[in-house]
N, C-alpha and C positions, 0 to 999 in steps of 0.2 A: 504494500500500500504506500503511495507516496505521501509524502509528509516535506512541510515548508514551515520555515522561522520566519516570524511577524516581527520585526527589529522597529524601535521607535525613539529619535531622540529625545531626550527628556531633560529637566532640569535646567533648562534656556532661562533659570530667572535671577533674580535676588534677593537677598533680604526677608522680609516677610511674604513678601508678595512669594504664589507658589502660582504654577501655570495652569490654570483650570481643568485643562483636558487631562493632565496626569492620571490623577489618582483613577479615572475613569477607563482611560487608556491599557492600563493598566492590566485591566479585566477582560480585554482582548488579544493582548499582544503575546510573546514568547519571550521574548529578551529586549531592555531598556539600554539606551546606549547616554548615557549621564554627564552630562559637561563636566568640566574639570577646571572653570575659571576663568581661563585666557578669550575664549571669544562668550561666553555667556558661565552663569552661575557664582556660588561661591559657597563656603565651607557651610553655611546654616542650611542652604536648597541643597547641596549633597549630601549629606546628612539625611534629611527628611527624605530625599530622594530613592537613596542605597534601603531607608530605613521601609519606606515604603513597600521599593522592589522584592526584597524581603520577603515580607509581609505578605503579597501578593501570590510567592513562586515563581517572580521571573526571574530569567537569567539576567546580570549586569555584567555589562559594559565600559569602559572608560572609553569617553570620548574627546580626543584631546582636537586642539582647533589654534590656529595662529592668537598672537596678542594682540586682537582688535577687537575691544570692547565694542566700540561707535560703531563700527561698519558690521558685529557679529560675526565676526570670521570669516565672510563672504566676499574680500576684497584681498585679491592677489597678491601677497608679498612676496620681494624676492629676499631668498633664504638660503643657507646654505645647505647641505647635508647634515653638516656637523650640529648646524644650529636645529635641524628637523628631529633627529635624532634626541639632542636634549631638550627640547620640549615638549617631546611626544614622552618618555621617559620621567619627565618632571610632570606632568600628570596624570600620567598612570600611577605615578607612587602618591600623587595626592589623592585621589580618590580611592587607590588602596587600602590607605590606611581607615578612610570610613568605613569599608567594606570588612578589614579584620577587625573590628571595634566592634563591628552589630552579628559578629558569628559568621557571616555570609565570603561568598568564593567571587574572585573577578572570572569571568568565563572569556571574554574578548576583549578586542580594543578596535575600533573604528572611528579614523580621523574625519573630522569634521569641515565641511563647505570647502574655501578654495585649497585649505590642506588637503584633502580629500581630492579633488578635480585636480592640482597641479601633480599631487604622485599617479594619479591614474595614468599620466602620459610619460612624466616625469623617473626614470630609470635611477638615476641616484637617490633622488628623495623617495621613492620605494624602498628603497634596498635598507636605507638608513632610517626606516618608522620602522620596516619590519626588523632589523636589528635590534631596534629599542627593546621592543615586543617582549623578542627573542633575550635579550640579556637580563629582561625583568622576570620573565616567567616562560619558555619555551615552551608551557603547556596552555601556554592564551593563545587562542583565534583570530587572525587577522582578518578583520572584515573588510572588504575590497570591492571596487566595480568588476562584474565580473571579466574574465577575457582582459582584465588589466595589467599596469607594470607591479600595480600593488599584489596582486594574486600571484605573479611571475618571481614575485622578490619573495616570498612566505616559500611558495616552492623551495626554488633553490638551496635555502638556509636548512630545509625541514619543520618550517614554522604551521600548525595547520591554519590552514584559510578556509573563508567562506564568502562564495561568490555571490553578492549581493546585486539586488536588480530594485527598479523603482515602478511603484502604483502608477505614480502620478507624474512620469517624466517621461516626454516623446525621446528617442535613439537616432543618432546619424548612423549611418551607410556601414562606418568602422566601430561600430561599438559602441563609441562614445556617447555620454548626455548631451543634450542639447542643450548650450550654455541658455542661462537663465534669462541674458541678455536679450535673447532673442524670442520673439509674439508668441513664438509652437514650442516652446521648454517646458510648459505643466499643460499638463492633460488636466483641461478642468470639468469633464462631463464626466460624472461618476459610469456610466454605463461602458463609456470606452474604457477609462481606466480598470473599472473589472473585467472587461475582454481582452484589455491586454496582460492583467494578472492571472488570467487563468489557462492563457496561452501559450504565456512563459514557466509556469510551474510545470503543466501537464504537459507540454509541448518541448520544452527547455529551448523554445525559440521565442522572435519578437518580430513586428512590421517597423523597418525605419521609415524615415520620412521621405524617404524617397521612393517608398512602397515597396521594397524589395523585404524579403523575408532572412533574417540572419539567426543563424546560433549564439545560444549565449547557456551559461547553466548557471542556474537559479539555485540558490539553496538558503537566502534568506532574505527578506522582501521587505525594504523599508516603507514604512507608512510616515509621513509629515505629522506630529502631533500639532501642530500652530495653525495649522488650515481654518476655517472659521466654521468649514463640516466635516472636521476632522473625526468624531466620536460616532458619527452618522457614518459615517464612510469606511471606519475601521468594523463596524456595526456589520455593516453590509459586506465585506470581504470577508471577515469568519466564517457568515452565514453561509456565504457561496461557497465558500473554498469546503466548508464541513458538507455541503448540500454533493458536491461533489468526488466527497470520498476521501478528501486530502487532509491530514494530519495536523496540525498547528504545534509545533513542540522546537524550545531551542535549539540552535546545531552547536553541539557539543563534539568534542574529539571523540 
């Protein structure tokens, strides 16, 4: 029977303020993917975060993301390897430490927005997050675009990876996401987004935009929690995805 992980980022806040969809999300998903500071959160929302996850039985995640509060991690900076490396590294170990505090296991790590999209191309800064990974715990999961440099760098090392694909993002020709820049980068009809969710799970294929059909393997399915029918939308892909036989459970080693 097949079976797909429902990955969700979380912990995008601060201070008091907690992210509404959470705690709700929560009760849909497989495994949480938990900021770590640098592009959103901070030690009180990880905390309630991890404490949450928990709580719940999802699996957690560290999500570590560039140091840009203002822009949320979603503005390209240039980096080095060295410097990708220690700050993927320097938050994994911060939000570790919440994690052995409340009893609970880090299971992954999945970088965040344009750290995320620059290693997906990007061959050095692959090689040097999954290093990180790799010298904090070589038993955590690199979550990766799938068909990426990030999935190619977890390889190599012997790191295991997990080939992540998106609800709600149209594909170019090569794999890649459609940057966000451009009109066709979010799939916003819930109907198309679950025919493309369920095409790439059962199928482990996708339609790009340029209509041609590509391979890709699915093994863990990120959902948007911030979307404004994000709880509605997570709602409806259980439903389908269970309507159709298909498993919902972490990918674990």
């Amino acid at each position: 029977m097949q079976s797909i992980d429902l990955n969700c980022d979380m912990g995008e806040a601060f201070g008091n303020y907690f992210m509404p969809n959470d705690e709700i999300l929560m009760d849909y998903i497989s495994s949480a993917n938990i900021a770590c500071g640098f592009h959103a959160g901070d030690p009180e929302v990880m905390q309630r975060t991890v404490n949450l996850a928990i709580k719940k039985g999802v699996a957690i995640g560290a999500h570590p993301g560039l140091p840009d509060l203002q822009g949320f991690g979603r503005r390209a900076m240039k980096i080095s390897a060295t410097e990708a490396y220690q700050i993927t590294l320097y938050q994994i170990g911060a939000l570790h430490g919440f994690v052995k505090a409340a009893g609970g296991r880090l299971n992954h790590v999945k970088p965040h927005g344009a750290l995320y999209n620059m290693a997906a191309t990007d061959t050095g800064l692959a090689k040097a997050i999954a290093q990180a990974i790799f010298d904090f715990d070589a038993g955590l999961i690199f979550y990766g675009l799938a068909g990426s440099e990030m999935i190619k760098a977890a390889e190599a090392i012997g790191l295991p990876s997990g080939s992540e694909v998106f609800a709600d993002r149209t594909y170019q020709p090569n794999g890649q996401l459609t940057p966000r820049s451009e009109e066709n980068a979010i799939i916003a009809d819930k109907q198309v987004a679950l025919s493309q969710v369920l095409m790439m799970v059962k199928d482990q294929c996708v339609i790009a935009t340029d209509k041609q059909k590509i391979a890709l393997k699915a093994e863990t399915l990120c959902l948007h929690g911030d979307g404004q029918h994000a709880v509605e939308f997570a709602k409806l892909i259980s439903k389908q995805l269970k309507a159709a036989g298909i498993i919902i459970q972490s990918h674990k080693k």
